[in-house]
Structure formats: structure tokens, C-alpha cells
C-alpha positions in Angstrom: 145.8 123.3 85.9 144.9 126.6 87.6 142.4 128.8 86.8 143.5 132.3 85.1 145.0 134.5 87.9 142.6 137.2 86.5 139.2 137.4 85.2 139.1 136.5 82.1 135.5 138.1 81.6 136.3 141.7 83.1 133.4 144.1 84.3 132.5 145.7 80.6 132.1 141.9 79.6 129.5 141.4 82.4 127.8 144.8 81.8 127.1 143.6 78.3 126.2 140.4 79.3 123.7 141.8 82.0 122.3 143.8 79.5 121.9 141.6 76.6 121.0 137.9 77.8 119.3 136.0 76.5 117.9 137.1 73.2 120.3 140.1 71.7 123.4 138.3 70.3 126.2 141.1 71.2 129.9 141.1 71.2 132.3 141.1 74.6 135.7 141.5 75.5 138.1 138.5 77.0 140.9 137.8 78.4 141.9 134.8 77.4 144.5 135.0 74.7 147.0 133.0 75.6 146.5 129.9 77.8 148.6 126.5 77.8 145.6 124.0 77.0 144.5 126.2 74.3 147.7 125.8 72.5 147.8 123.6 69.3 150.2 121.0 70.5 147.8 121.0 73.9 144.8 120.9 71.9 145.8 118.0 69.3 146.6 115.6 72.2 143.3 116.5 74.1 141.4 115.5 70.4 143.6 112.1 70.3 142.6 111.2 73.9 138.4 112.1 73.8 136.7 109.3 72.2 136.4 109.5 68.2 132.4 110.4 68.7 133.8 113.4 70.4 135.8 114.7 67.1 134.5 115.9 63.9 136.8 117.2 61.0 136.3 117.6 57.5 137.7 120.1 54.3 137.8 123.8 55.5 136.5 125.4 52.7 132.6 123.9 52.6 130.2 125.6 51.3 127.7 128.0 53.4 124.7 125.2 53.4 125.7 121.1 52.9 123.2 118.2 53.0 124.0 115.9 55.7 127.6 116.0 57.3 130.7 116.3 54.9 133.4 113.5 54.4 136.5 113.1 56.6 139.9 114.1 55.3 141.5 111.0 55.7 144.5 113.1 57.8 144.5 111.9 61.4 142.9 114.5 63.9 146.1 114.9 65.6 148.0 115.9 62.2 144.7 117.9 61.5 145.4 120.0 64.2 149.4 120.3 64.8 149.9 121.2 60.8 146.5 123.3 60.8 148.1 125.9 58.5 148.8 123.4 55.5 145.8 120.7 56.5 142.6 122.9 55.0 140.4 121.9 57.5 138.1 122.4 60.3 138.1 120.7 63.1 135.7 120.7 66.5 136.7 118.6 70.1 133.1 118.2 71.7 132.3 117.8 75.3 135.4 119.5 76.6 134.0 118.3 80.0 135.7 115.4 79.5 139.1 116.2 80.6 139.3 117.3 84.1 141.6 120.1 83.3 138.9 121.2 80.4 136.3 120.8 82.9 138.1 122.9 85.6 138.7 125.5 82.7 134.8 125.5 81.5 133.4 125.4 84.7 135.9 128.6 86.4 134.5 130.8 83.1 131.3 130.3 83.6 131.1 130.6 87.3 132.5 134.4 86.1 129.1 134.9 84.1 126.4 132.6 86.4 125.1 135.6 88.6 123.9 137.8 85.1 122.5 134.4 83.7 120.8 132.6 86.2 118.9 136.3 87.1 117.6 135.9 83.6 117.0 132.1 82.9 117.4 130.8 86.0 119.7 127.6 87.2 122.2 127.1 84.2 122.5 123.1 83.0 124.4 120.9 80.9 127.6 122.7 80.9 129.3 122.0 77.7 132.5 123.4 76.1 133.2 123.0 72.2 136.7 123.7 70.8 137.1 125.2 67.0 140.5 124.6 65.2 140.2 125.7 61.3 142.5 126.6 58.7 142.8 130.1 56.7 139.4 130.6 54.8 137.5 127.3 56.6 133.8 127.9 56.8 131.5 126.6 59.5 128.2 126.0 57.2 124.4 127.1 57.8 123.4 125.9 61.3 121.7 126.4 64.5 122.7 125.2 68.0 120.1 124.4 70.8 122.4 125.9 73.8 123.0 129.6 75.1 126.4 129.6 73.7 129.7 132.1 73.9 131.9 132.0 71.6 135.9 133.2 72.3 138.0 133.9 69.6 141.3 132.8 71.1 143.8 132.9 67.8 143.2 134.1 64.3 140.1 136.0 63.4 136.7 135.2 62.0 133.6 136.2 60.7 130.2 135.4 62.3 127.0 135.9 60.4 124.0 135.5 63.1 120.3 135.4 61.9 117.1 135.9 64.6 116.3 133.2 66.3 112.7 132.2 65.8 111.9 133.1 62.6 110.6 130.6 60.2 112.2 132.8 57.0 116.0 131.3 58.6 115.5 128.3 60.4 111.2 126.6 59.2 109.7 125.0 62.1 109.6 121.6 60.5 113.6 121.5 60.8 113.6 122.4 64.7 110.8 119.6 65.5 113.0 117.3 63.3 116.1 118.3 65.1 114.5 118.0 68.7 112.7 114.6 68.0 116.4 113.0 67.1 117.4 113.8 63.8 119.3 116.4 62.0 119.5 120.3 61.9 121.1 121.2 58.5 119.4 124.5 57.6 119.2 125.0 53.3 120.8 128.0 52.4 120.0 130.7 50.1 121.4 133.4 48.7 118.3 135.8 49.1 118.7 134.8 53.5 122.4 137.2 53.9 120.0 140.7 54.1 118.9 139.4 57.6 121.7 138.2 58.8 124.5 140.5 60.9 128.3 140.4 60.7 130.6 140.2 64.2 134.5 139.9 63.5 135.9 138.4 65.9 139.4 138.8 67.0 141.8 137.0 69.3 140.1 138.5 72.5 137.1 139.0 71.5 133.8 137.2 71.9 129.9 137.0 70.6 127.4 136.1 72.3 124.8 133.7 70.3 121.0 133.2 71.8 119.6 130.0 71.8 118.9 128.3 68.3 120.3 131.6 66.0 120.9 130.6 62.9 124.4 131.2 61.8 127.6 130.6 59.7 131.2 131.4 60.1 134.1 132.3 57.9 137.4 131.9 59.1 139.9 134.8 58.3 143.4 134.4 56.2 144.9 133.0 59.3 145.2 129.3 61.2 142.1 129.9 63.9 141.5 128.7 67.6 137.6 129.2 69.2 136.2 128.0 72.5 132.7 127.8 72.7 131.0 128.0 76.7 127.4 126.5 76.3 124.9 125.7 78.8 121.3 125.2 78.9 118.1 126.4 81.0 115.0 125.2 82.0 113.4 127.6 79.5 115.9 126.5 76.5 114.7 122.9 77.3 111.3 124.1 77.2 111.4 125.5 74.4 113.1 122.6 72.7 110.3 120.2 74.1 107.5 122.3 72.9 109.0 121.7 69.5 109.7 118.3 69.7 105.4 118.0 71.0 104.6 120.4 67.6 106.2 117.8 65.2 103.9 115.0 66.8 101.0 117.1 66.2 102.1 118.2 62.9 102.3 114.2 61.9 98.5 114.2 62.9 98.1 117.0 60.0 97.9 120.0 62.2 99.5 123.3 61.9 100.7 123.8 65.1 101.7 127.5 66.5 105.3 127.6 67.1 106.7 127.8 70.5 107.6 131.4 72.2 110.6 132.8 72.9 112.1 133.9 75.6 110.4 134.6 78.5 107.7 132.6 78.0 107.7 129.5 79.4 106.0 126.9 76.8 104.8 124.7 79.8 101.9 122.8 78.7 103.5 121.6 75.3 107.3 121.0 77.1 105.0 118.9 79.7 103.0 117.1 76.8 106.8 115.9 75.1 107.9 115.3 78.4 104.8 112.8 79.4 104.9 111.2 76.1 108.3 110.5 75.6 108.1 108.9 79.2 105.9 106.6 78.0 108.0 105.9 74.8 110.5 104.8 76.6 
């Protein structure tokens, strides 16, 4: 499959980028709306060839925070996602990567953006692409994601809510040093957290930008809805993570530990302490 005959991330997308990485979320403009692996048909045999850890689908219409991940359907992914109109559900194909012509895709979009990142955050790792298919009205609950992440409205339009990253109030310590040390990253809502947050409406060709671990949630418009997320990490987002992962060890000892910083520092000695002990948990 060949890559798009034109930029798909056009000089006022890279200006914003360049301006905003990595900490303000922002919107930018794309180009690609229309694109023969992102069609449904396309997209519904990609889900039934990935292996079934690589699929998640559930009910569109969840609500904004859930305890632990939601029940399956019972619809087969590939019905899921060819009859996404009638289905009610939301659907996500992880690790894109995985299909050579996904990977070619992934990696030709990113290579468009790697000069404006890799000034800021240096050598960018673990690229990973994240499909979206959801129904009129789905929701994407109360989360964070650990990755520098772009997310392309391709079909339909949404609603992103985006909270600041690193701040207790939306996302409590404990949760991150849970998440990083192997278990879950289900953030409680509640009602009293939607002041903080900020709206971007995404339409079919346009993008938001969302900084590493920004709390967020998504409401899918009164349309069928297609989203590719770009992700990729850094040395500092790994950092970061590993500093966390260190603070819940010392918090199990009964201390209060300080909570890592954001970008740019660099979070060396606690990322080193994880990384030394966790070498010699192995």
C-alpha cells in the first residue's frame, strides 16, 4: 500500500505541533480523510486477522467513569464493525504495527512529525497505532494513556474532553504507580472534575494532540465514527513512568513520596531506582 501522494500533516499542522509539544494539548489539521485501509470493510478484516488480545469492544453508550473493563457484546468484531451504525458499540484494533500495510501507514505519518518531536523529547520509541470504530453517541470513559498520542478524526465527529496532565485533583498518584507497576488505570469520575476539563470537536480532518498521561473522555457525535490514534514514546515519557512505578514501592514502605516532574525534567534517579530493581525482580 503506498503512502499518501501528499502530506497528510501540511505546514500549519507542523507549525502547531512545533509550537505546542509536548505539554499543551492543541488541535491540527489533516489530510487524511479518505484512505482505503481506513474504510470499514478494510478495517473489519484487519480486526478479524490481529490476534483477539489485540481487539477490544464493548456497548457504545458506557458511562463517563466504569470499574474495571465492561462486558463484550456477544456480536463478532467483524459484524461490530461492518454494521457499526445499528451495532451500538465501540470498538478499538491495538497495535496497528501488526499489519505491514498498518505499519507502512503509521510509520510514513510519523516520519512527517519526527523532526518537531525528536527537537523536543528526543529519539521517538515504541511506535504504536490504535484504531477507534464507535457508533452514534458511544463514549470512550474516564482514562489516561501513558504515550504522546495524536489523535485523527477520520469519519464522523466527536467530542474530546482533556484534563492537565499531572495533577493529582484528575488522575491521584496512587492510580499512576498502580498503573505503571502492572495493573489498571481506571480513573473514578466525578461530576464536580468537568470545570477543569477542555472540549475539542473533532471533525473528519481534524486532529488533537493529547500530552502524555492527560486524563480524558470522549463522546462520539450522532454519526457512525472512525479515529486513528499515532502514539509513540520517549525516553523522558518512560522516565517519567518509571519514577512512578519507584514512588508506589516507596509508598508501600509508608512514605509520601513527591510525585515525579513533568516535562522537561528528567526524573533520573527514581526512573534508574525502578529500572535497577525491577532488574533484579526479574
Amino acid at each position: 500500500m503506498n503512502a499518501p501522494a501528499h502530506p497528510v500533516f501540511g505546514p500549519p499542522a507542523r507549525a502547531l505541533l512545533a509550537a505546542n509539544y509536548p505539554e499543551v494539548p492543541h488541535k491540527l489539521p489533516h489530510a487524511l480523510t479518505s484512505h482505503p485501509l481506513l474504510e470499514l470493510e478494510a478495517l473489519a478484516a484487519l480486526a478479524e486477522t490481529v490476534p483477539a488480545t489485540s481487539v477490544e469492544y464493548n456497548f457504545g453508550n458506557q458511562p463517563l467513569g466504569i470499574d474495571g473493563k465492561p462486558a463484550p457484546t456477544g456480536i463478532p468484531i467483524g459484524r461490530t464493525i461492518r454494521e457499526i451504525e445499528t451495532t451500538n458499540s465501540w470498538a478499538v484494533i491495538k497495535n496497528i504495527e501488526q499489519h505491514p500495510d498498518y505499519a507502512r501507514l503509521l510509520e510514513d505519518l510519523l516520519a512527517e512529525l519526527r523532526p518537531m518531536i525528536e527537537e523536543k523529547t528526543g529519539a521517538m520509541m515504541k511506535l504504536q497505532g490504535f484504531l477507534f470504530i464507535t457508533s452514534a453517541g458511544g463514549v470512550t470513559p474516564y482514562h489516561f494513556d501513558p504515550e504522546h498520542n495524536i489523535l485523527l478524526q477520520v469519519r464522523g465527529h466527536k467530542v474530546m474532553t482533556q484534563f492537565p496532565a499531572g495533577n493529582a485533583r484528575f488522575a491521584p498518584d496512587e492510580v499512576h504507580e498502580t498503573y505503571h507497576t502492572g495493573g489498571g488505570r481506571e480513573l473514578k469520575w466525578r461530576d464536580d472534575l468537568l470545570e477543569g476539563g477542555r472540549e475539542f470537536a473533532l471533525s473528519s480532518g481534524e486532529a488533537v494532540f493529547v500530552p502524555v498521561m492527560a486524563p480524558h473522555f470522549v463522546r462520539n457525535g450522532t454519526e457512525p465514527s472512525v479515529s486513528l490514534s499515532i502514539t509513540w514514546r520517549s525516553e523522558w515519557s518512560f522516565a517519567e513512568a518509571d519514577a512512578r512505578a519507584f514512588n508506589g514501592v516507596l509508598r508501600k514502605l509508608g512514605l509520601k513520596p513527591k510525585a515525579p516532574g513533568r516535562w522537561p525534567a528528567r526524573n533520573r534517579a527514581k526512573a534508574l531506582a525502578w529500572r535497577v530493581l525491577r532488574k533484579f525482580k526479574k
